[in-house]
N, C-alpha and C positions, 0 to 999 in steps of 0.2 A: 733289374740288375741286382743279383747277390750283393747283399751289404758283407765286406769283412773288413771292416771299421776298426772292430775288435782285435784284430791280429796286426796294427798295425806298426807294433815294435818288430812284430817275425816280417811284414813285407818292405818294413825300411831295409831291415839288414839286410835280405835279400839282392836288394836294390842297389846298396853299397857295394856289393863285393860283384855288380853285373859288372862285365868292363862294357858290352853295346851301349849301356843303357846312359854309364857314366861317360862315354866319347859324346851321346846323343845331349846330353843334360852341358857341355862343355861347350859344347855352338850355342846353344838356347841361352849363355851366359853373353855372349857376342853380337848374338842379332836383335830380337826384341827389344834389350833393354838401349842400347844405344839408337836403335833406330825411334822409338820414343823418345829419348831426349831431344834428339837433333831436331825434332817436328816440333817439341812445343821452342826449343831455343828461336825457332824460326819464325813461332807467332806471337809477337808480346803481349798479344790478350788473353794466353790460354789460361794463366792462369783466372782473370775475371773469366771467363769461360766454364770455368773448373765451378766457381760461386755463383753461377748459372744454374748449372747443373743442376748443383745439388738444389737447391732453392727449385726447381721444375719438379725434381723427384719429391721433394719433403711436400710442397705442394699441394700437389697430386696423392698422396697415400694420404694426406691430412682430409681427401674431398674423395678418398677412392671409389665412394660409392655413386656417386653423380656420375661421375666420368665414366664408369663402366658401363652401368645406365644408358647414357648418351652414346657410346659406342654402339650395345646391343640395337639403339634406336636407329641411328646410320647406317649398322650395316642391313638393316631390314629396309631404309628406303632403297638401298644398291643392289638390294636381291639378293641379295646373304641370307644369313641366317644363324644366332649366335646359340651355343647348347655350354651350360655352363653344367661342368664337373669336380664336388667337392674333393675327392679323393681320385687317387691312382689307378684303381679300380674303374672307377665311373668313367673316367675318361677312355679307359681305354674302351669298354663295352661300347659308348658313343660313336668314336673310330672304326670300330668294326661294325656296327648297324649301317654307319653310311655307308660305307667298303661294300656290305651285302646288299645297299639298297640299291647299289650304282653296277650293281653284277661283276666287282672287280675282282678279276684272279693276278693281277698281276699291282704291285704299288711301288711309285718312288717315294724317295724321300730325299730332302735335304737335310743338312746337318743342323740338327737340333738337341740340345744340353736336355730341355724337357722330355721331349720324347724317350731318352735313355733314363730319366729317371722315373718316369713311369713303365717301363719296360715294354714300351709298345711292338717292339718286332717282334720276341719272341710273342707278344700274343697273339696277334696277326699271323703268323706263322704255324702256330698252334693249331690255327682253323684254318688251315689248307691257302693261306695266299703267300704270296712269295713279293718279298721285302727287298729291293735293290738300292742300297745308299747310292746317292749319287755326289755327293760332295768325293773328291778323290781319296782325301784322309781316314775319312769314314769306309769309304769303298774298301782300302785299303786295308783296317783294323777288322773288317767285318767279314771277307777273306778269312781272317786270323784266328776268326772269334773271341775277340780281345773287345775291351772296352777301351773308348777313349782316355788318352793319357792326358787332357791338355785342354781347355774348351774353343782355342782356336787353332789347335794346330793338332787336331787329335791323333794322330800318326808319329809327332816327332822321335817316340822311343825308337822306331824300324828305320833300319838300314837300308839303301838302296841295294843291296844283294840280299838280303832279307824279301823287298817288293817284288824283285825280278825271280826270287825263287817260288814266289806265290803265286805271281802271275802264271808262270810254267805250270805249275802244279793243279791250277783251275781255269785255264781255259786251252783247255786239252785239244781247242779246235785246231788252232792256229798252227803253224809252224814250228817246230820241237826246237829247228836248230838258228830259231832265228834270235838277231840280236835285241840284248836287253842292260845292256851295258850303261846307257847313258840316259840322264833325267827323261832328254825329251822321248828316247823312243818308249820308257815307260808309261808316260804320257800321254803318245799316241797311240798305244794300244789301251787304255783306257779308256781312250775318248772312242776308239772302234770299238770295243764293244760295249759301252752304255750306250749308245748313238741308237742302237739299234732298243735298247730299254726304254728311250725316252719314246721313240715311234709307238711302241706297241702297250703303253701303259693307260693302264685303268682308270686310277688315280695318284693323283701326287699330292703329299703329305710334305710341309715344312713347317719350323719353328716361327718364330717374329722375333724382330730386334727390339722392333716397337708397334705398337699400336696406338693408332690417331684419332681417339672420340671426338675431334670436330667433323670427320670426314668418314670415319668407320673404315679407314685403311687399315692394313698390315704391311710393318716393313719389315724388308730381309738385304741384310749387308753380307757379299759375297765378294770372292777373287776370283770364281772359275767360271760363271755364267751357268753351274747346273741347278741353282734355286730357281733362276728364271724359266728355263726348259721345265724344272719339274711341275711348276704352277701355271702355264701355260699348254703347255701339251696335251694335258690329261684332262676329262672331260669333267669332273673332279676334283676341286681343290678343297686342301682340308689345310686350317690354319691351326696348330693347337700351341698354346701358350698359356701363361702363367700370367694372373690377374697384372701383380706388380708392372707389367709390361705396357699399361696403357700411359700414353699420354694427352694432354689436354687439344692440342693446336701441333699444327704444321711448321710454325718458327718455334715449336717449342721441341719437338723432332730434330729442327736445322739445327739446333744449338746442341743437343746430347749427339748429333752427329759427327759435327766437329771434335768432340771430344774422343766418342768412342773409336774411332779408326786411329787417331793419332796415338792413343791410348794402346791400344792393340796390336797396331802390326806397323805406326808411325808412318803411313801416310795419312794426306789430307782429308783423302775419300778411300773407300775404296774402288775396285774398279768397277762393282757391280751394285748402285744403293736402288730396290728395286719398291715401288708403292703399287699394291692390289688393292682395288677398292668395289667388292661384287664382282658377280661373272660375267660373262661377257656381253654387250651390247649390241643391239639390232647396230649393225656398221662398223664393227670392230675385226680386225682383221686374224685376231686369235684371243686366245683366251679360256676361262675354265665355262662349262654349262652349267655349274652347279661350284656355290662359294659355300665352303661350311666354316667356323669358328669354335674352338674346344676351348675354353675360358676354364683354368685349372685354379684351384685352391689348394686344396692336398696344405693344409697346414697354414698358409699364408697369412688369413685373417688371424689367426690367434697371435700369430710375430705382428700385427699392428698394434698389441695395446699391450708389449709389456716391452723390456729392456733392450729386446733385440729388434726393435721397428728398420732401423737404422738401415741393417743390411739388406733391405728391399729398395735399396737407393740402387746396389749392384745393374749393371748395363751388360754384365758380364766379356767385359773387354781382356781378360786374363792378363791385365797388366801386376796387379796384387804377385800372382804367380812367377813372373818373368822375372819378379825381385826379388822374391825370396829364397832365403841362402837353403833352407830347410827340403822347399818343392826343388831346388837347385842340387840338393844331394843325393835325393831319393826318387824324384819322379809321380808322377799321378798316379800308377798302379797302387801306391803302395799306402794311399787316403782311402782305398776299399769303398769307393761310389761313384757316385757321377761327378760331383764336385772338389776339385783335388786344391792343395797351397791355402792361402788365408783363411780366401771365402769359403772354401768346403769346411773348413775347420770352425766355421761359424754356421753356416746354412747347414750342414749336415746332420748335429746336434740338431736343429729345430725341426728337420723334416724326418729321421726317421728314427730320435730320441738319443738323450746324453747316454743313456745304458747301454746304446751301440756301439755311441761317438764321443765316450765322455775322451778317450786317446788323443785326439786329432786338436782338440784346443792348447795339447801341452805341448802340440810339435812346435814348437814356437820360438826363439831367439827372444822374441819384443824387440828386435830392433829397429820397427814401428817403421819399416819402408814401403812395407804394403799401404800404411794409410797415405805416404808420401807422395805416391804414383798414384794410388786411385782417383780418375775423372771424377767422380761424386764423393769424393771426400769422405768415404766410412770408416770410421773410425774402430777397424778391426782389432788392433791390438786390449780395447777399451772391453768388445760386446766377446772375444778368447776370455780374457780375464773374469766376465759375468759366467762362462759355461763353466772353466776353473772352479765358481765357489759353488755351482749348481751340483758339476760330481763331488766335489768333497762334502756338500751338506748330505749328499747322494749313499755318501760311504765306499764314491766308486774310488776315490785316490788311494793307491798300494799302501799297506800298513806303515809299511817305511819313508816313505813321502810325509803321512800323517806324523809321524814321530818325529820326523826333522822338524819339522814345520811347529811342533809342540817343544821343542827344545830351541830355535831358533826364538820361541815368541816369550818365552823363559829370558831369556837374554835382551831383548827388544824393550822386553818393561820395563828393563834394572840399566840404564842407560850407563853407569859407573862398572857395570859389570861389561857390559856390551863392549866399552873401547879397554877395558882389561884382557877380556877374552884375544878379541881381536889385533892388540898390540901382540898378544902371546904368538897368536898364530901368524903372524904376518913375519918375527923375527924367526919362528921354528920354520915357515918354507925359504927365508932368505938363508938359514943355515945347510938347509937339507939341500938347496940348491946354489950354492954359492958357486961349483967349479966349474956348473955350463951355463949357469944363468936362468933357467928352467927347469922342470919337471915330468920324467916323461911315466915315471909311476908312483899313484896316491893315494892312500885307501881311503876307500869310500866314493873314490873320485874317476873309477876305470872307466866308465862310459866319455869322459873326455879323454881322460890322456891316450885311449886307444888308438885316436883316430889322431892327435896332435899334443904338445907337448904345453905343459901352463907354465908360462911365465913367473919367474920372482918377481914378489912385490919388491918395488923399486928404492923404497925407505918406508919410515912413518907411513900412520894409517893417516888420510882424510881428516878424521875423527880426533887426531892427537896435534895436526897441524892446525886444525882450525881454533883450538883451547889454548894452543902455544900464542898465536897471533893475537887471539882475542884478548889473554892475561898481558 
């Protein structure tokens, strides 16, 4: 996937002045986040749960190399077989050896974050095989030729007259003038024609939610049941994930379980939490012939041993995103990657460099709700502000950023100056705004008042009432 990381002041504005995109961004305020509150209000131990977690995940990355270890050793007593790939590249040629080796022309796939960040379709496609998402959302964006908006709901920018005009437009089989009005018959022509994708496929390709080194399983958390069709059906299963994804033990799974789904989509479970452990067995009644495992690095190990360890805590439950007011006004297109809202603004810096992504850490309020809602407790607003000093030591922050920033620290030193300055300004907007009580033009200050109008200070600074009290 093209990084335009870079462009990401021209893809916000963009985004702002969409009206689909802002109706789509205006439900996404309504559902997720409430439906996560009411699921942890309901279990008093989420939050010891929440100090579970993290404590599994910190763990685990503190032992990362045993556990992996111990996986690759599992899944070879299950007749697996683990191919570990440092980079993007590696991975994918991996993918497609076994694709050639298994004589596949046709592959599914379920919705996987990794897979789009190594850009596995188009490579797979490149060399003559033909790539079918089968998660609906994905199915849906991949129609579009769009990239995911969202890491669990990757569709939610499109409109249902948007789906139904796509669905017309690409499957020219069916009936022209039939109806497509309503969720479910969208739906059920979806399910008619992957139905017939899942029979006739090669191999099936999915992400992990988690992987189990006491066991050498791989787990995948779904709502639709086509992660399960696509690793059972095909003769072929390919697991490809990202090292951070392993975990120690099966109650140490149950427990980031509980989290992740309430975290995400604010049920218990979901409906579909599915364990592969090797292919299929003399007496099993389906199953893959062949279990492969893509163990990705692409950058990982070097985020274990400096500042940003932290955010390999991520379960990728997209709750960070559902909070924030920023992903909340612009949407995931407009993060230019795979990873959109907090975490892309921290994971994206690290995997494909601040000189692409140094933008994406300033999209930020800091009004530190992402770390509030995150199940593993990462502490994003903390490892935004580490990438922060990484572009300005970089030279990447705009001239004028750097000059404020050198005239604010002018005034910061000289603390007699600081509450002088400040008393100044605080009387000159209470004057400039005295007749509506705000501000709706300020120089220097147009990127807010554009979009909303700033408040008069109310009286006194802070600063003048706390000297008043204290004398």
């Amino acid at each position: 996937m093209r990084v335009t990381s870079p462009g990401f002041k021209a893809n916000a504005g963009r985004a702002l002045t969409d009206p689909q995109l802002q109706k789509a961004l205006k439900r996404l305020k309504g559902g997720f986040q409430v439906a996560r509150l009411k699921a942890a209000e309901q279990l008093p131990e989420f939050e010891a749960l929440r100090d579970q977690a993290r404590e599994i995940k910190d763990f685990t990355l503190a032992h990362l190399d045993f556990y992996l270890e111990l996986f690759e050793e599992r899944v070879g007593f299950a007749g697996g077989k683990v191919h570990w790939a440092a980079n993007a590249s590696a991975a994918r040629e991996i993918v497609l050896d076994i694709c050639r080796e298994a004589g596949a022309k046709k592959i599914l796939k379920g919705k996987s974050m990794v897979t789009e960040e190594i850009g596995l379709n188009d490579h797979l496609e490149a060399h003559g095989l033909q790539v079918i998402e089968t998660d609906l959302g994905e199915y849906i964006i991949q129609l579009r030729k769009e990239p995911p908006s969202h890491i669990i709901a990757p569709a939610i920018h499109v409109s249902k007259d948007q789906v139904s005009e796509d669905f017309r437009k690409h499957h020219t089989d069916l009936e022209p003038k039939r109806p497509l009005e309503e969720p479910r018959e969208l739906l059920d022509e979806a399910r008619q024609i992957l139905r017939e994708h899942f029979l006739t496929a090669d191999v099936g390709i999915t992400g992990a939610n988690f992987l189990v080194a006491a066991s050498g399983s791989s787990v995948i958390v779904t709502n639709e049941g086509n992660g399960d069709l696509t690793q059972t059906l095909a003769k072929t299963h390919i697991v490809v994930a990202s090292i951070e994804k392993v975990v120690p033990t099966m109650e140490d799974c149950a427990t980031l379980l509980r989290v992740l789904s309430r975290s995400a989509t604010g049920q218990e479970l979901s409906v579909y939490t599915t364990f592969s452990t090797g292919p299929r067995r003399a007496g099993d009644p389906d199953g893959p012939v062949d279990y492969h495992v893509v163990l990705l690095d692409n950058g990982r190990t070097q985020l274990l041993g400096n500042e940003f360890r932290e955010v390999l805590r991520c379960i990728r439950c997209g709750s960070c995103m559902n909070s924030c007011p920023v992903y909340g006004a612009v949407g995931g297109h407009a993060y230019g990657w795979v990873y959109p809202g907090p975490i892309g603004a921290v994971l994206t810096p690290a995997l494909v460099g601040v000189e692409k992504a140094w933008h994406l850490p300033s999209a930020s309020s800091f009004c530190g709700k992402c770390e509030e809602v995150c199940p593993v407790r990462i502490p994003l607003p903390k490892l935004m502000r580490h990438w922060r000093e990484r572009a300005f030591e970089a030279g990447k922050a705009p001239a004028t950023q750097r000059f404020g920033l050198k005239i604010w620290s002018l005034f910061a030193r000289r603390p007699g100056l600081y509450r002088l300055a400040t008393r100044l300004a605080s009387r000159l907007l209470r004057m400039l705004g005295r007749k509506r009580g705000s501000l709706s033009k300020l120089p220097l200050a147009g990127g807010w008042t554009s979009e909303r109008d700033l408040p008069v200070p109310p009286g006194p600074t802070f600063s003048d009432l706390y000297h008043r009290r204290k004398s």
